[in-house]
N, C-alpha and C positions, 0 to 999 in steps of 0.2 A: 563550519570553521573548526579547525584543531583546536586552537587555543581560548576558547568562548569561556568572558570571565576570571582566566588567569592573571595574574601579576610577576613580571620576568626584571630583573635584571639586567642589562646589560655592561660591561665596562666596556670602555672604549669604543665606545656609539656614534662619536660625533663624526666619525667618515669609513668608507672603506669597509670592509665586511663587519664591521660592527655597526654601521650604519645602517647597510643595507637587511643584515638580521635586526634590529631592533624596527624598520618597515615590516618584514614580513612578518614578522611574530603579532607587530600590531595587526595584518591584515590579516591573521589567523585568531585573532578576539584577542589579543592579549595587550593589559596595561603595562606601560614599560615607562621603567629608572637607566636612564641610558648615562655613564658617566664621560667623563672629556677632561683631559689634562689642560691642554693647550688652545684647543678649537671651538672655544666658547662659539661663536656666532655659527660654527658649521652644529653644532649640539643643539643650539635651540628651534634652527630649521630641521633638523629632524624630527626635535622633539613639536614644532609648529603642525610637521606633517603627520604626524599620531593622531594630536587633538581633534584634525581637520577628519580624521577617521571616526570621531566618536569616541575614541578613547580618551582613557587619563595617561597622561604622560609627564616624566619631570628631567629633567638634565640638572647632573649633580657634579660639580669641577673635584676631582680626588686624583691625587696620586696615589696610584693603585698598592705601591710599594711602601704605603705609609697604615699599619695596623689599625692608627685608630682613626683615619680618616676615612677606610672601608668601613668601619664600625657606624661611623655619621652617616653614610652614603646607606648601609643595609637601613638604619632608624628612621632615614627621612622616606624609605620606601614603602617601610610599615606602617607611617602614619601618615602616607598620601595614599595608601591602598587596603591600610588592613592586614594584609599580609603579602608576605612570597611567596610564591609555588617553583619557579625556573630562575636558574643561575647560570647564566653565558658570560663563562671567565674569556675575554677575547683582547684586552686589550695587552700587548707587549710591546718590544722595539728591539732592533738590532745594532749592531757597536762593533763593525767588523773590523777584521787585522788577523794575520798568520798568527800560532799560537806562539812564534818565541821574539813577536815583535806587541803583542798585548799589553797593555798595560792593567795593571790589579783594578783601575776604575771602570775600564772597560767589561774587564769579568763582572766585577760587582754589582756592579748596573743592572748588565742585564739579566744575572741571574736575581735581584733583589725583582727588578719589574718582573721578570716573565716567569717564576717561577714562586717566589715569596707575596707575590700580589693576588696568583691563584686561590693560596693558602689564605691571604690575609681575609677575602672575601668567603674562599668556602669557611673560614672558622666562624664566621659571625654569621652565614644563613643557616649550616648545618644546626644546628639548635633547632631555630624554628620549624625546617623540616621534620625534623625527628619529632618535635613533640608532633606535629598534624598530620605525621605519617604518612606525609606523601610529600613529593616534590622530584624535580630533577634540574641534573646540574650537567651543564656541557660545556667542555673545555679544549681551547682552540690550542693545536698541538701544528704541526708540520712533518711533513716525510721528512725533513733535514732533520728530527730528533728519529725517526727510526734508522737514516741513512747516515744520517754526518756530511757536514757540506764545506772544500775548503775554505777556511777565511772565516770558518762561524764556529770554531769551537764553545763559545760560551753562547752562542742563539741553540747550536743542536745540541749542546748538555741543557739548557734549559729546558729544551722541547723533548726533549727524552724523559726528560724528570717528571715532565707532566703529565706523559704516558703513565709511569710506574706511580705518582701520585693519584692518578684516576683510578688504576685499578683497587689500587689502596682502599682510597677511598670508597668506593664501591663494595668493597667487604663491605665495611662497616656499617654502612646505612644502608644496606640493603632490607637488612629485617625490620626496617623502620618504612616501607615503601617508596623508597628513594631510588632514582635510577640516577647514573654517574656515567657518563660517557665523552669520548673524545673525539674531534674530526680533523683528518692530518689533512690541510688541501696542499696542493703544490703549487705551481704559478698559478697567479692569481691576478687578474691587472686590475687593480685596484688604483687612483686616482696617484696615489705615489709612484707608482711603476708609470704610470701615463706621464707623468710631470721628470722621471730619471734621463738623465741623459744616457746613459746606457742603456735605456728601455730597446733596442732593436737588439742590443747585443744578446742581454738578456733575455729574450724573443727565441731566438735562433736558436741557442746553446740549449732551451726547453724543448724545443718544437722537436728538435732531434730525441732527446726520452718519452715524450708524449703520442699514446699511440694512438691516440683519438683526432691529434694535427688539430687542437682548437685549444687555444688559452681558456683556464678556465676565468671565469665571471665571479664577481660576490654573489649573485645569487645562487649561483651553484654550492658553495660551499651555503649559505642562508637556509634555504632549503631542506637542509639535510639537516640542519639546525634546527628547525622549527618541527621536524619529524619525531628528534629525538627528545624535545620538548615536549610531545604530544602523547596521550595517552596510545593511540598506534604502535607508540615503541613500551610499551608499559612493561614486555616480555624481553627487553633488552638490557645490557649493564655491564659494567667495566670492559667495554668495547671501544677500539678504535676504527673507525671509520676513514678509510681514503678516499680523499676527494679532488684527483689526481687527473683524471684522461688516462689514468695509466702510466704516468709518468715514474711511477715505484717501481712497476715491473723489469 
């Protein structure tokens, strides 16, 4: 197993690719803190199915865009595991609308969640990495922050930001034994896209940039999660990774 004995974080665990990485992380040895805003009861059957692994498992209710409630969420992980080693910044949300029909809540939002929530968490595990000299943090970005996507100015400034926050970040705790890496997926059908009433539309309009002709899955982007989490990637850092079909190209 990659992750034998580690302790991971996850935000935004309780469905959808942060659900399905906080399974595979546990199925790669690792204890996980999975957090959930809203989806208390879909959070604690995740966290049910950890246990049912032999792992320790907790589900922590944070909103990610709140400083000191990342702070409760890193302390209650510490003291159900000892320590952190992996940080899977994953949870976000989108607020869309053309940019000169936006409103300043709209922006706020989402760049407070999807980009100030990244921070809020890497401020409070970075420490403890650095003092144990090891650890790694992966941070869930999109091709829409490398490409820009109509209707999402403030989803692809968020996810752009996250890029050039990873690299950042990645100087810095590198001489600490820290890897810092990001993974851009594209579509992804994840239980929201299944449940969208545009979900065909949406289909289509992919299928045509995607050169591999297959939506991708959570656990595809998961996966490559759990890789970059693993000592495997030990020789990698401030990288981003597409997890696309090709749909960038």
């Amino acid at each position: 197993m990659l992750l034998e004995g580690k302790n991971a974080i996850v935000t935004g665990g309780s469905q959808g690719i942060g659900a399905t990485a906080s399974l595979i992380l546990a199925q790669e040895g690792a204890n996980v803190c999975l957090t959930y805003r809203s989806h208390k009861e879909s959070a604690e059957q995740v966290r049910d199915q950890i246990v049912a692994m032999g792992r320790k498992a907790l589900c922590v209710q944070c909103d990610i865009a709140s400083f000191s409630q990342a702070e409760a969420v890193v302390r209650a992980a510490v003291e159900a595991f000892g320590r952190v080693d992996i940080l899977v910044n994953n949870a976000g949300m989108n607020w869309d609308g053309v940019c000169w029909k936006m409103t300043e809540e709209q922006w706020d939002r989402v760049i407070e969640v999807n980009l100030k929530g990244y921070f809020n968490f890497t401020r409070h595990v970075a420490p403890l990495l650095k003092e144990q000299k090891y650890g790694k943090i992966v941070n869930v970005t999109s091709i829409n922050g490398m490409r820009g996507k109509f209707g999402q100015t403030n989803y692809s400034a968020s996810k752009a930001g996250i890029i050039g926050y990873t690299k950042a970040v990645a100087k810095e705790l590198g001489a600490f034994g820290v890897n810092v890496n990001a993974v851009a997926p594209g579509l992804i059908e994840t239980a929201m896209l299944k449940k969208s009433e545009a979900r065909d539309k949406i289909i289509e309009l992919a299928m045509g940039e995607i050169v591999l002709k297959r939506v991708g899955q959570p656990e595809d982007l998961a996966h490559v999660i759990a890789f970059l989490a693993s000592d495997h990637a030990r020789h990698i850092t401030g990288e981003v990774i597409k997890v696309d079909g090709g749909q960038y190209i």
